[in-house]
Steps between C-alpha positions, in 0.01 A plus 500: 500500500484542104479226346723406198357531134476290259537551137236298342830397169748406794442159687660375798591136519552399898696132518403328800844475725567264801515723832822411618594430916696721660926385568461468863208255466560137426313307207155312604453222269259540278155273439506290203265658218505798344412767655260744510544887389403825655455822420571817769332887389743734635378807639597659172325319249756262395428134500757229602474157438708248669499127700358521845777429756422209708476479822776378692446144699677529818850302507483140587712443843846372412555144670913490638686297359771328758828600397597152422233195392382246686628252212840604534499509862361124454773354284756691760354329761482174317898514450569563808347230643636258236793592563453409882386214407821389321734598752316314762467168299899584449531525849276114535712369226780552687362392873366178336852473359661553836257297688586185276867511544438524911286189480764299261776606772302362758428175325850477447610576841256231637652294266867497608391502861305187470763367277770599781275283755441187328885511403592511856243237593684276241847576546546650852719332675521361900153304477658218326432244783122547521430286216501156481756257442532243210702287457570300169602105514588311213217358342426188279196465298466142378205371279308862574527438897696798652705327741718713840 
């Protein structure tokens, strides 16, 4: 191949340019500091000068995410179990409730039945001749001597 001439009045000026990735690969990160520049000879003489491409590091595995998190499914949790908790102490609230008004019924029922027994033990009538008799004289006390 010929090569190109050069006039010795007319100079060429080459500006280094960054060697760009092609669209269909994705962007590596790049290495902090600056980097280093090469220069490629074509087979035709000409020089170019760019920034190596580096290489790229293979991906890093993606972890799954769940599709909710655990924090949320936490607090959820939480609430429902709080709110468990309320209805059941409702629910003892109300049997304590209940339970106390059973127990002052029976107190009270105990009450008039015992009441109803000693009143007929006082008052009932047809024993009246089982007890004994007394029977009141006059009486004279004279000079504090009680006297029949």
């Amino acid at each position: 191949m010929p090569r190109p001439e050069h006039h010795p009045a007319a100079v060429e000026v080459h500006h280094p340019q960054p060697l760009t990735h092609p669209p269909s690969a994705p962007l590596a990160p790049v290495q902090p500091g600056p980097p280093t520049v090469q220069s490629i000879v074509l087979p035709d003489g000409r020089v170019i000068t760019g920034y190596p491409l580096t290489p790229e590091s293979p991906p890093v595995p993606v972890q799954p995410r769940p599709a909710v998190s655990r924090t949320a499914v936490n607090i959820a949790l939480g609430g429902i179990g709080f709110g468990a908790v309320c209805g059941g102490l409702a629910l003892l609230t109300t049997f304590i409730a209940a339970l106390t008004a059973f127990i002052t019924q029976l107190i009270t029922l105990a009450a008039v039945i015992f009441g109803g027994w000693i009143a007929v033990q006082l008052f009932g009538a047809g024993h009246r001749d089982a007890g004994a008799t007394v029977n009141i004289r006059k009486a004279v006390i004279k000079r504090n001597h009680f006297h029949s």
